[in-house]
C-alpha positions in Angstrom: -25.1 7.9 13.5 -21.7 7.4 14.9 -20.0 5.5 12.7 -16.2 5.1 12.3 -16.1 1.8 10.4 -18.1 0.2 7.7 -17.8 -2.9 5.6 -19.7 -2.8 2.6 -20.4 -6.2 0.2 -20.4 -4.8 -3.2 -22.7 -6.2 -6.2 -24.4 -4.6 -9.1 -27.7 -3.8 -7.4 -27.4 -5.3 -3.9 -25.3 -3.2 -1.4 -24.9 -4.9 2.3 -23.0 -2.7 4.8 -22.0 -3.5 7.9 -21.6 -0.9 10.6 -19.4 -0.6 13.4 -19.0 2.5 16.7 -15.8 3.5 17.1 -14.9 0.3 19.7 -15.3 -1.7 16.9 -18.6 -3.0 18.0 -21.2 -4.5 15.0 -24.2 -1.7 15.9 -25.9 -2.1 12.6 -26.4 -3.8 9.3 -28.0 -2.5 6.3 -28.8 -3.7 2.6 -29.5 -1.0 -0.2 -30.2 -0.9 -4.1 -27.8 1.6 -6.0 -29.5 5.0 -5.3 -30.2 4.3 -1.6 -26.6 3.1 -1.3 -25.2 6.4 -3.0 -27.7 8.1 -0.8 -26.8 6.5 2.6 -23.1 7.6 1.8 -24.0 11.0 1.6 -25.4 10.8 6.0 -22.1 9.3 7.2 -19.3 11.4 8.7 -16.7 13.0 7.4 -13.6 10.6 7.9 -15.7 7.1 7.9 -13.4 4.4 6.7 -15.1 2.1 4.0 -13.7 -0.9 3.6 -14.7 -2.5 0.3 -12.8 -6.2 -1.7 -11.1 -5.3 -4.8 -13.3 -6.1 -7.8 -14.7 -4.3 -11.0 -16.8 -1.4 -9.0 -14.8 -0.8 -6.5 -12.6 1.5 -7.5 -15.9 3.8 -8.9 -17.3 3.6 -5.3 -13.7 4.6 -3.9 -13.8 7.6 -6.2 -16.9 8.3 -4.7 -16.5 7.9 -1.2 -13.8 10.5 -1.2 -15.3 13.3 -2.9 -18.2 12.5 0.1 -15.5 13.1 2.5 -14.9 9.4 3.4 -11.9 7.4 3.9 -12.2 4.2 1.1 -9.8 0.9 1.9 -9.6 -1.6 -1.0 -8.7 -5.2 0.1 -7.8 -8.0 -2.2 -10.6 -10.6 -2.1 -8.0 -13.5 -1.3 -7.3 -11.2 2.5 -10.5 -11.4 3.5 -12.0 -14.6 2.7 -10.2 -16.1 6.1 -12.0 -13.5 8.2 -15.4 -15.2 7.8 -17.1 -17.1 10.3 -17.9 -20.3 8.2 -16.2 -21.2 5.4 -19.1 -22.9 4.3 -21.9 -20.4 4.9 -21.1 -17.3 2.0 -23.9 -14.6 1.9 -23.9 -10.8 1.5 -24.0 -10.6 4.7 -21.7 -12.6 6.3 -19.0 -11.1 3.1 -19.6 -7.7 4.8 -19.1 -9.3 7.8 -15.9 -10.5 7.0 -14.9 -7.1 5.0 -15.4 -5.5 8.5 -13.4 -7.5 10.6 -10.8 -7.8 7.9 -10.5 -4.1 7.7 -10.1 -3.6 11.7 -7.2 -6.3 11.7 -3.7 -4.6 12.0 -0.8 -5.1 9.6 -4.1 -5.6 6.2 -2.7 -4.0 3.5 -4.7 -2.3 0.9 -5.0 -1.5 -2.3 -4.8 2.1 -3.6 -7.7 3.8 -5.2 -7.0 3.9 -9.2 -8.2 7.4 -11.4 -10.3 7.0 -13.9 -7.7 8.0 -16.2 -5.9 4.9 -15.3 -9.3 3.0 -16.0 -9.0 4.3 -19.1 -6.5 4.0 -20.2 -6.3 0.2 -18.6 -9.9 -0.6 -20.8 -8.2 -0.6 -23.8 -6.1 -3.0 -23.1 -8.9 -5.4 -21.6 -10.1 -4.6 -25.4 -7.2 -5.7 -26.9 -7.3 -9.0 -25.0 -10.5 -9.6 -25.7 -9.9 -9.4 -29.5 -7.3 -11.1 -29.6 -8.6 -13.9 -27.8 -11.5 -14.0 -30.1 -9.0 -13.6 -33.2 -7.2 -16.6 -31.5 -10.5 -18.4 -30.9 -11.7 -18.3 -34.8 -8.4 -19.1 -36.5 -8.7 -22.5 -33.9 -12.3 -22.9 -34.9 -11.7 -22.5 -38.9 -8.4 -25.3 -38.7 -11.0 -27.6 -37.3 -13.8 -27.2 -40.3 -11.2 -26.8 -42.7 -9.5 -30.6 -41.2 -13.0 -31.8 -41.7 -12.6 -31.3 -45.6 -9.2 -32.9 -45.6 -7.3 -29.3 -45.7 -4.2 -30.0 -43.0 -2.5 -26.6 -42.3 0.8 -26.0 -40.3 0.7 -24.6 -37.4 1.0 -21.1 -36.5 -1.6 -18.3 -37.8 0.4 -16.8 -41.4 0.0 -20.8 -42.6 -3.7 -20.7 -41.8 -4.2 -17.1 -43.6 -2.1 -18.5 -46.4 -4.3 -21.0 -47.1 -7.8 -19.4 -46.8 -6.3 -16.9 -49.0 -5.2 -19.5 -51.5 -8.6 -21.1 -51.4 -10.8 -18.1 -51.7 -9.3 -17.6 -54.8 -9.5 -21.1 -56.2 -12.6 -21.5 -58.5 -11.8 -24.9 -58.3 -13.1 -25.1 -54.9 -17.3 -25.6 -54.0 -18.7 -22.4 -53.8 -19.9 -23.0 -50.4 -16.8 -23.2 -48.9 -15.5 -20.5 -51.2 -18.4 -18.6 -49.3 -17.2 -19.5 -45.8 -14.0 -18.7 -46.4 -14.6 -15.1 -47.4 -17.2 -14.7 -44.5 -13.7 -15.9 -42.3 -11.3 -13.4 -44.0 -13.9 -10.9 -43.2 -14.4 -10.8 -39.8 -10.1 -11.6 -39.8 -9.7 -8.4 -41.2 -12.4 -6.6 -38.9 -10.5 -8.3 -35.7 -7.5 -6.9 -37.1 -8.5 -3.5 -37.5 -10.5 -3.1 -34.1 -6.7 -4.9 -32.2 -4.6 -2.4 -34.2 -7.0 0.5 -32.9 -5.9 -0.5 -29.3 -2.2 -0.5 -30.4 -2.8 3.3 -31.8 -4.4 4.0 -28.9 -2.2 2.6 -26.1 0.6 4.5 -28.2 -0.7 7.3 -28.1 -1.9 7.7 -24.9 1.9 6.5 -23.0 3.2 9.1 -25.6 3.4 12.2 -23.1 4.0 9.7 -19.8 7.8 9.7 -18.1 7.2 7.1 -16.6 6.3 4.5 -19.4 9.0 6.4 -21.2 11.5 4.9 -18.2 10.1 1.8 -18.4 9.9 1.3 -22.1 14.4 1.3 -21.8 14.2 -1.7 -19.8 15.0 -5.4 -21.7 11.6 -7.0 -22.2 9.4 -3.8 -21.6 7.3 -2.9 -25.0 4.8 -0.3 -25.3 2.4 -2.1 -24.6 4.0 -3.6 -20.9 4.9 -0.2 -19.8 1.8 1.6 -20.1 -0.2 -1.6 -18.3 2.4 -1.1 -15.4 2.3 2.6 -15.5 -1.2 2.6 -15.1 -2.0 -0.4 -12.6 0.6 0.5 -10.6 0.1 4.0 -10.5 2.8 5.5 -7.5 5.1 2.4 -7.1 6.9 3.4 -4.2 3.6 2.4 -2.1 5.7 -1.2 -2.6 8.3 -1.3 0.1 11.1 -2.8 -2.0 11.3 -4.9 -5.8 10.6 -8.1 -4.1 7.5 -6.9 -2.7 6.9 -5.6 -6.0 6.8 -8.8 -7.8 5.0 -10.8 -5.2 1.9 -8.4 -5.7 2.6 -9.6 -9.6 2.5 -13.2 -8.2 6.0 -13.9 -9.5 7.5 -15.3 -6.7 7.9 -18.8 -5.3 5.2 -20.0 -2.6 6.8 -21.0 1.1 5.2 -23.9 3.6 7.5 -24.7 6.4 7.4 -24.8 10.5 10.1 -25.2 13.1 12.2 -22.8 11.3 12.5 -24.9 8.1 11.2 -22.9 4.8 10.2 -24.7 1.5 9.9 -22.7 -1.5 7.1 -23.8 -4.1 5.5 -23.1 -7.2 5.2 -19.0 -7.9 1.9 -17.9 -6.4 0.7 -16.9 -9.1 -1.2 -13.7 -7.6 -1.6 -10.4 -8.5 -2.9 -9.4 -11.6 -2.8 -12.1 -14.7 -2.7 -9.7 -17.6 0.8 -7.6 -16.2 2.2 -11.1 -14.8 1.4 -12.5 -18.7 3.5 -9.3 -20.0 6.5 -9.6 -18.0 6.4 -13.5 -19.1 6.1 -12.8 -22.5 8.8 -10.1 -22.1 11.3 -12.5 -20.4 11.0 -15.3 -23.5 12.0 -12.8 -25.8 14.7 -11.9 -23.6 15.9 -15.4 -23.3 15.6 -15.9 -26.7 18.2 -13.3 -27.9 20.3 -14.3 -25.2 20.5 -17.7 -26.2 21.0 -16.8 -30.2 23.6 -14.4 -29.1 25.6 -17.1 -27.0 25.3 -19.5 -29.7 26.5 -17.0 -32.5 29.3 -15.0 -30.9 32.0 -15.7 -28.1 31.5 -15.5 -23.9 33.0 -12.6 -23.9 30.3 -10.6 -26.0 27.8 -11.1 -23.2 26.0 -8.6 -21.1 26.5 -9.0 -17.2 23.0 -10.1 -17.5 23.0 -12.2 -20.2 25.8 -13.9 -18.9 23.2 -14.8 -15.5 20.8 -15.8 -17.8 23.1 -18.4 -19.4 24.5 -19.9 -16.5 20.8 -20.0 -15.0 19.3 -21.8 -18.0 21.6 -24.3 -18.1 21.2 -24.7 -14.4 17.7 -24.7 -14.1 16.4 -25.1 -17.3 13.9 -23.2 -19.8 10.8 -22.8 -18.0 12.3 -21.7 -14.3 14.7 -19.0 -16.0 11.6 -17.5 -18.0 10.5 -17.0 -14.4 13.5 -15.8 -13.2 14.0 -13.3 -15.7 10.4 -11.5 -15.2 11.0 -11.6 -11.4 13.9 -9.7 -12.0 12.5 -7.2 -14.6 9.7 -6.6 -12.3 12.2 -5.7 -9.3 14.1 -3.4 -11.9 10.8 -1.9 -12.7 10.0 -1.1 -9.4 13.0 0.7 -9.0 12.6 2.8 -12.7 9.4 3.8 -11.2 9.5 4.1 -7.4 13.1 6.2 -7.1 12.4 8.1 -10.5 15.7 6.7 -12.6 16.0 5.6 -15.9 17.7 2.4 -16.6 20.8 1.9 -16.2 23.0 -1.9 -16.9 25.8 -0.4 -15.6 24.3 0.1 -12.1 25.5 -2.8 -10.6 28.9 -1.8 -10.6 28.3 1.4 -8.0 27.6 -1.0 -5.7 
């Protein structure tokens, strides 16, 4: 078969592929379980480029397709929605459709093929958020039954622990709720032990990594930020420059405008959640010392940077700065990573 160009609709059991010669003409479509689709890989040419969306597969099948030979191309889902005929009409086969011409439009950018040592090591933090989110989920659930026997605590989780340790112990108490609250300590403790296994893990496997090493120096970068951006982002100099960088990370501002007039937005919020959550999380902290710095010592104490961050929060207030300071650590990031540096404050003044 001469085929140059093939779109392929991923699902768990469904393949639909879309064929195209090497004018770019639609010569065939075909639908496949898993085995025939694994199969039908195997009879194209050496050098046929697979186009595929991003999703939770698609990097296996990209591993795949080039130990066949083939050429894989991993486009964000968001790129090649526009590309389908009707909006309103969405089947497998008007998706591969769409992959297809998406993939034969110039200037589509793709997304690089990850290892499976970068899934790895990238599953145990999808753990980790999944625990905590349940951990999060039953201390929420237990406030509420306990407010149903009058028991008010204060927010914040080491008030809710207090008390269910206080009451487990207080014969006072009915036994039954005695009983519920050892049943919640429990799984607490088991929740706590499975999140603290990911922590040990995600240590241990950035231990031996220069790169997380580079990134961990930077203001707002943890262990657990550096190795998620290590392996996501795997070779960062595919990202032209820091602002690209942290557009991919959704974290920065929207633009609608004609006639040569440009109005910035809200950020876009694209990219990937869980790194865009880290760098968020990283930049409160960051603001937080600043601010307890400025408050306890004099102006002239104050980092370069921590002086920008002053001025900006009073500027633009709390929430808008938080932003502002992850945009920036994801640009100074990029460069740790993409040139091969390790951080330095003092670089502005070479410039």
């Amino acid at each position: 078969m001469d085929a140059t160009t093939v779109g392929v609709d991923l699902a768990k059991n469904v393949f639909v592929a879309c064929v195209a010669d090497c004018a770019g003409r639609i010569v065939e479509r075909r639908e496949f379980n898993r085995a025939g689709f694994l199969t039908w890989l195997g009879t194209l040419p050496a050098g046929t480029v697979i186009g595929m969306e991003a999703c939770g597969s698609a990097h296996h099948w990209g591993r795949t397709a080039e130990r066949l030979g083939l050429a894989p191309r991993l486009m964000a889902a968001e790129f090649v929605r526009p590309y389908r005929k009707r909006q309103s009409v969405k089947n497998d086969r008007a998706d591969a459709e769409a992959i297809l011409v998406a993939l034969l439009s110039p200037g589509m950018r793709f997304i690089p093929v990850k290892t499976e040592a970068q899934q790895q090591r990238l599953a145990w933090h999808s753990l980790r958020v999944g625990w905590v989110e349940e951990r999060t989920a039953l201390l929420n659930r237990v406030r509420g039954l306990l407010a149903e026997f009058g028991l008010i605590v204060d927010p914040g989780p080491k008030h809710l622990r207090a008390l269910l340790a206080e009451r487990e112990r207080d014969t006072a108490s009915p036994p039954a709720l005695r009983g519920l609250i050892h049943s919640v300590r429990d799984q607490l403790d088991a929740l706590d032990a499975r999140i603290g296994e990911c922590d040990r893990q995600i240590t241990a496997q950035q231990a031996n990594d220069p790169l997380a090493k580079r990134a961990r120096d930077l203001p707002g970068v943890g262990l657990i930020t550096a190795d998620a951006v290590t392996a996501s982002v795997g070779d960062a100099s595919m990202f032209k420059n820091g602002r690209q960088f942290a557009a991919w990370l959704g974290l920065t501002p929207s633009q609608s405008g004609s006639g040569g007039k440009t109005k910035l937005g809200r950020i876009t919020r694209r990219g990937d959640d869980y790194l865009r959550t880290l760098l968020v999380q990283g930049a409160r902290s960051v603001l937080a010392a600043t601010l307890r710095k400025q408050r306890r010592e004099s102006p002239d104490t104050l980092t370069r940077l921590q002086q920008w961050i002053v001025a900006l929060n009073g500027r633009i207030g709390y929430h808008k700065t938080l932003i502002a300071i992850a945009n920036k650590h994801a640009r100074q990031l990029w460069a740790v990573l993409a040139k091969g540096e390790s951080y330095n404050p003092q670089a502005w003044q070479r410039a």
